[in-house]
C-alpha positions in Angstrom: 71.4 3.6 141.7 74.8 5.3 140.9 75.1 8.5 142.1 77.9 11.2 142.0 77.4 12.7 145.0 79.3 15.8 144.4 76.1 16.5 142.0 75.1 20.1 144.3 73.8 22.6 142.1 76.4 25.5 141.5 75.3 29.0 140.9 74.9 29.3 136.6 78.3 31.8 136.6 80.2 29.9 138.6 79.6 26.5 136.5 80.3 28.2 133.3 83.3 29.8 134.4 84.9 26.4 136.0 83.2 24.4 132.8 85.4 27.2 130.4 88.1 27.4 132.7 89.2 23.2 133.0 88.4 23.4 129.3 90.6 26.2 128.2 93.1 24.5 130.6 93.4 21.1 128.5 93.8 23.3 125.4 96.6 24.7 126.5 97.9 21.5 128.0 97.8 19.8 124.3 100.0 23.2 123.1 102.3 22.3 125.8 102.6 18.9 125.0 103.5 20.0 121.0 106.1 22.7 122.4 107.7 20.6 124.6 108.7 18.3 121.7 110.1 21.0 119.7 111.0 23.4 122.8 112.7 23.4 126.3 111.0 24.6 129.3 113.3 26.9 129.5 111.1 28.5 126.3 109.5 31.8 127.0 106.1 30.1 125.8 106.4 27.7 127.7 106.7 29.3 130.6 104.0 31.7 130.3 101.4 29.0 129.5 102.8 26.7 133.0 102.0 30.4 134.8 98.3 30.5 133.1 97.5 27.3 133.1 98.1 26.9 137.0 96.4 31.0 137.2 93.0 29.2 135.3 93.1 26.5 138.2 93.2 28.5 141.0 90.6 31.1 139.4 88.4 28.0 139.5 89.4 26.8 142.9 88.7 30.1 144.3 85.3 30.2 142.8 84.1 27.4 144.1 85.7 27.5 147.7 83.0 27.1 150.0 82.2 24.1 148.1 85.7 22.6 149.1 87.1 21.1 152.4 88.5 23.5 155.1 91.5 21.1 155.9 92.4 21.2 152.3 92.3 24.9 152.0 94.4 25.4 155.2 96.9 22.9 153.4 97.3 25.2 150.4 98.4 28.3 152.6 100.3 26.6 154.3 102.3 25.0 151.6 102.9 28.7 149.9 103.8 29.8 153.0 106.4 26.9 152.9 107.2 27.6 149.7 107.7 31.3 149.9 110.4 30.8 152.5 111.9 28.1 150.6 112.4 30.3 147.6 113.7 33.2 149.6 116.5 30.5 150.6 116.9 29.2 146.8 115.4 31.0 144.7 114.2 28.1 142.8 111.7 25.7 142.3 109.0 28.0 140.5 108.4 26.1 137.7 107.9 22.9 140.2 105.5 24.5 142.3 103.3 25.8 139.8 102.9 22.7 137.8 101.9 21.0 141.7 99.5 23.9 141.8 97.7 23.4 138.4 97.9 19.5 139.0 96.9 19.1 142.7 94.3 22.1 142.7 92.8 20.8 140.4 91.7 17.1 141.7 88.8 18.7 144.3 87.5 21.0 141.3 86.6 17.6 139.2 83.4 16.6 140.9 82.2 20.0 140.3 83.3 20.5 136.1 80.3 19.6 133.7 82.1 18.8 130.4 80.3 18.1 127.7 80.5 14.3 126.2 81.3 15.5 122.6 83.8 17.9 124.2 85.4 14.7 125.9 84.9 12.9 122.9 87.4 15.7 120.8 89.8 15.5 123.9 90.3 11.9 123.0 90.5 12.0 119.4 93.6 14.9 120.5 95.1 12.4 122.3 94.9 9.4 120.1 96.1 11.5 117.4 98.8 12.9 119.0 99.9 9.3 119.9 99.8 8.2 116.5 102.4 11.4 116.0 104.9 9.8 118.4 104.5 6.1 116.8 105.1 8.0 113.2 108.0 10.0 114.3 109.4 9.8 117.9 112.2 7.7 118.6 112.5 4.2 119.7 114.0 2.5 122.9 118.4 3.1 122.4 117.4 5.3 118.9 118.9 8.7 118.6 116.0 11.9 118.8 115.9 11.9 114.4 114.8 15.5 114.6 110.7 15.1 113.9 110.0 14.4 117.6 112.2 15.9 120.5 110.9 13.4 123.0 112.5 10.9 124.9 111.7 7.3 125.1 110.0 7.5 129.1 107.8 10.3 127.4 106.4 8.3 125.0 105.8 5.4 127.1 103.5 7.6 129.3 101.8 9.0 126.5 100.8 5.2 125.3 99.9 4.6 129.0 97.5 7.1 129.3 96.0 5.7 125.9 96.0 2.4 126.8 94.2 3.5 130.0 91.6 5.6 127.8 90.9 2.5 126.2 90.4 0.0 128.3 88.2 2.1 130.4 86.6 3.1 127.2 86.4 -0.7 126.3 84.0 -1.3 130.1 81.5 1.0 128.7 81.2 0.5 125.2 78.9 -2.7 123.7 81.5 -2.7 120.6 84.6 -3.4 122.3 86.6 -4.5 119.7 87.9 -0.9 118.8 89.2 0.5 122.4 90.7 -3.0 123.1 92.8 -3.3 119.5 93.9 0.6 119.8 95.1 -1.0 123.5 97.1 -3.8 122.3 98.3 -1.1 120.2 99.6 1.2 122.8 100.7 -1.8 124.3 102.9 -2.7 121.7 104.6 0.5 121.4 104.8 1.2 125.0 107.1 -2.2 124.9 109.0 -0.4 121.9 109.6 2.9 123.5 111.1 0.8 126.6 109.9 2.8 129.7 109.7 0.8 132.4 108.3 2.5 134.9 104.9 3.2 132.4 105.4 -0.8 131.7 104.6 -1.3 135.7 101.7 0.9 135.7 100.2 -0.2 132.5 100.2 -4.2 134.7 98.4 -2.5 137.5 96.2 -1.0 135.7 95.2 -3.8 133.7 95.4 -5.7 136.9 92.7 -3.5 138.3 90.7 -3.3 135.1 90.5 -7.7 135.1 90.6 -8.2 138.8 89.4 -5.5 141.1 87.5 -3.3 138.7 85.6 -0.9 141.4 87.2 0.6 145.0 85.3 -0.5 147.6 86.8 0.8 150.6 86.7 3.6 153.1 87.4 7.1 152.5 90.1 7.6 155.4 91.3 3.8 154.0 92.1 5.4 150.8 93.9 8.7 152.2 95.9 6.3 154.8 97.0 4.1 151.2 98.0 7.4 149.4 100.5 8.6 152.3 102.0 5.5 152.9 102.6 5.1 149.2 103.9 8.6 149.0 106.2 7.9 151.6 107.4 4.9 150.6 108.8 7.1 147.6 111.0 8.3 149.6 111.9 5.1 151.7 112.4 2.9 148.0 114.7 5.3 147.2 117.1 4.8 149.9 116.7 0.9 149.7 117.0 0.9 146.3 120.2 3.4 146.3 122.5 2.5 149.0 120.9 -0.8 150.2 120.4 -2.7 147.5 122.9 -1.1 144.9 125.5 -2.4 147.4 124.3 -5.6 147.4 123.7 -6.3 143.6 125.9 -3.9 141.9 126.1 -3.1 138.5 125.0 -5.3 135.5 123.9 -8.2 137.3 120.3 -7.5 136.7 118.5 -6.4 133.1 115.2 -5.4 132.2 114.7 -4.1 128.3 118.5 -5.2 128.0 118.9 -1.9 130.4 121.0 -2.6 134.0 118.2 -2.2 136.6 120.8 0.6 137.9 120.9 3.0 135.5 122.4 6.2 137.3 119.5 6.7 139.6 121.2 5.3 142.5 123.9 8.0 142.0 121.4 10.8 141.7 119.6 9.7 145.0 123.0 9.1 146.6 123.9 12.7 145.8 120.8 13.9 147.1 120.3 11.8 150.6 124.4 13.6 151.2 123.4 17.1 150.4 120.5 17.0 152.4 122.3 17.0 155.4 122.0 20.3 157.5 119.3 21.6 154.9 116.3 18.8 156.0 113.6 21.3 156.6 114.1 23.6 153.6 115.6 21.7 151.2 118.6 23.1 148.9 116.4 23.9 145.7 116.5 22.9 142.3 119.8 23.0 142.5 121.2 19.4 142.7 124.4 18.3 140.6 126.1 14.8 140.3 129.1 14.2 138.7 129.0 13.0 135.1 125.7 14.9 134.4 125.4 17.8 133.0 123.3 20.7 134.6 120.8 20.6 136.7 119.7 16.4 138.0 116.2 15.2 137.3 116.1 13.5 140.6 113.4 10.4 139.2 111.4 10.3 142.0 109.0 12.5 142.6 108.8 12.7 146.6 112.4 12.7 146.9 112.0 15.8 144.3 109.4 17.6 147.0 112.3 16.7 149.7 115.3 17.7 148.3 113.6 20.7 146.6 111.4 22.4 149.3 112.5 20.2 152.1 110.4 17.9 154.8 108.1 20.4 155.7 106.9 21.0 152.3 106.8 17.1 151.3 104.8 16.6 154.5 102.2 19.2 153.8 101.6 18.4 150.2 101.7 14.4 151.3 98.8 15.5 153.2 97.3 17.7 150.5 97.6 14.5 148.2 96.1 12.2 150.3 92.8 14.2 151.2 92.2 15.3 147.9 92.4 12.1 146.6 89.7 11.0 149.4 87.6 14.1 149.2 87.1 13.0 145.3 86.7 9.3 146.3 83.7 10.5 148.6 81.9 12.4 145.8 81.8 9.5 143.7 82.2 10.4 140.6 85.8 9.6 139.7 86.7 6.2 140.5 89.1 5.6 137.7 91.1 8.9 138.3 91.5 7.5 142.1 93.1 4.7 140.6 95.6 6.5 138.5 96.8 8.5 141.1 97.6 5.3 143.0 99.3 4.0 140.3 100.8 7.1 139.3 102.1 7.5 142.9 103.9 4.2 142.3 105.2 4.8 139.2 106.8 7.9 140.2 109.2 6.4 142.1 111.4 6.7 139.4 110.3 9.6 137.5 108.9 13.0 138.8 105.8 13.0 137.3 103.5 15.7 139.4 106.1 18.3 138.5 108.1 18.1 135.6 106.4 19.7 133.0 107.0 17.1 130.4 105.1 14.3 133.0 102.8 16.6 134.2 100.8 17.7 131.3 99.7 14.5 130.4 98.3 13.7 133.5 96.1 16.4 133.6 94.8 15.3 130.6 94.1 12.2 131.9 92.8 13.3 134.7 90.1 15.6 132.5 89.9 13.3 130.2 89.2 9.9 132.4 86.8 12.3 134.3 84.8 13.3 131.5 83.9 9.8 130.4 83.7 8.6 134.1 80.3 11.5 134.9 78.6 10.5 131.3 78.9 6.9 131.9 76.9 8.2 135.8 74.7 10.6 134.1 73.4 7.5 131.5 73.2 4.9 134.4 71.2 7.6 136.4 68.9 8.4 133.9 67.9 5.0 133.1 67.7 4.0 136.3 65.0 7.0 136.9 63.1 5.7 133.7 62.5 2.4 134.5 61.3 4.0 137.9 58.9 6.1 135.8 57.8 2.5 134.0 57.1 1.2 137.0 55.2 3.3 138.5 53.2 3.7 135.7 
């Protein structure tokens, strides 16, 4: 029998309020996604709904903290003290931490949130709908923005991975599977036309996992032990891939989508490994410039973003934080698939900073909701057919 065990009873006010809560959170997530096509984050709006959507989070956290792990609360403080001195050394990094907040506070909430399937169900329809939006209108792979849809090409490749994910997951469940696996082709298709890379490797693992693997069937502490060492490896791939193998290859020698493997990454993380020097422990901020870019640097990796932001201390802690949330919502059961596309998320982020930048973020708390949704009504069927053919037997 296939059991979420996560499945405690919560008090009636304390469901309802985390059942509102993660719902009125992917509401505002899908208004985020619209104004960050047609806004910056720099948009008063915008900011106001990062603030409430990670405040709505940690309402829910809070609510439901004896139900949570003590290491994992001790992590949190921890990390805002971290934070808190960081800032006071910066002043920046705000907007980073609160889209980590909203993200990562909200993985050990999951097993607990009871969303209703025809609630998922208009989540999805959202999504898919939104997608078709950004195959209408949003620019292709070396296209100009044409003014419908302010998004760039990496952006719309995630958004097709995350459909393509919904699908095929969709497409293990379903006895008609014709539908979910022609909308995946779809988002496929696109995904290749909108030219992100980085979504192209973690649409092959996942697809990989989906053929080959297709359930996790390892220990809890396993699973934490593969999250660090893949977080940290972030960090390490960046340094190989910037002054160790840059040097060796060089520019132009290698293409993939007619784009040179070294794109202006290997400058970025240059730039970063040298300013880190003599600020290791606190980092130096949002704050990093390179030469030929303008503004602030989307550093493309999301560990070396926790490094050079907030410093070692603050990407060890939230490493940590990662890793034992992930596990904690492993053990309960219940989200198998969401496991998985943190893995592959972690991997993919080795080239794009997708647990904080808002325009990353977003959508992966929608997947996260949304995977999650479908994962505990796909449970709750199994569970109650198991118990009546129990019933039939006995009788």
């Amino acid at each position: 029998m296939n059991n979420c065990l996560s499945e405690k009873m919560l008090p009636i006010n304390k469901q309802k309020l985390i059942n509102y809560n993660i719902t009125l959170l992917i509401i505002i997530c899908f208004i985020r996604i619209f104004l960050l096509d047609f806004f910056s984050t720099d948009s008063p709006i915008v900011t106001v709904l990062a603030f409430f959507s990670a405040f709505l989070v940690i309402v829910s956290f809070l609510s439901i903290r004896r139900y949570i792990k003590n290491s994992i609360k001790v992590l949190w403080i921890v990390l805002f003290i971290i934070f808190a001195v960081s800032y006071f050394l910066h002043k920046s990094g705000m907007e980073y931490l609160i889209n980590t907040v909203t993200l990562f506070m909200l993985l050990p909430i999951m097993p607990y949130v009871k969303i209703k399937s025809k609630t998922g169900k208009i989540l999805l329809f959202l999504y898919v709908l939104y997608c078709i939006l950004l195959i209408l209108f949003a620019p292709r792979i070396d296209e100009p923005a044409n003014g419908a849809i302010e998004v760039n090409t990496n952006g719309s490749s995630y958004a097709m991975f995350y459909l393509l994910c919904f699908m095929l997951i969709l497409s293990t469940k379903v006895k008609n599977k014709i539908v979910p696996v022609v909308i995946s082709v779809i988002a496929f298709a696109f995904q290749l036309i909108f030219g992100g890379r980085s979504a192209l490797i973690g649409t092959i693992l996942f697809i990989a996992y989906i053929l080959f693997i297709k359930r996790l069937n390892i220990t809890r502490r396993k699973l934490c032990n593969i999250q660090m060492i893949l977080c940290v490896l972030g960090i390490v791939f960046a340094y190989l891939y910037s002054i160790v193998l840059f040097e060796t290859i060089g520019h132009g020698n290698v293409l993939i989508f007619g784009k040179d493997i070294f794109t202006g990454r290997q400058s970025i993380w240059q730039e970063a490994f040298l300013r880190l020097s003599g600020h290791v422990l606190f980092g130096i901020g949002n704050t990093l410039t390179v030469e030929n870019y303008v503004g602030i640097v989307n550093l493309h990796n999301q560990m070396m973003g926790y490094l050079v932001c907030y410093g070692v201390c603050f990407a060890f802690v939230i490493i940590l934080l990662i890793s034992l949330s992930i596990g904690e919502i492993y053990k309960k059961g219940c989200t198998n698939y969401v496991v998985i596309l943190f893995l592959i998320s972690t991997i993919t982020s080795y080239f794009e900073t997708n647990f904080y930048a808002s325009a990353n973020m977003v959508f992966l708390v929608v997947a996260v909701v949304i995977i999650s949704v479908m994962e505990k009504n796909t449970v709750n069927k199994e569970n109650k057919n198991d118990y009546s053919l129990l019933l039939a037997r006995k009788g």
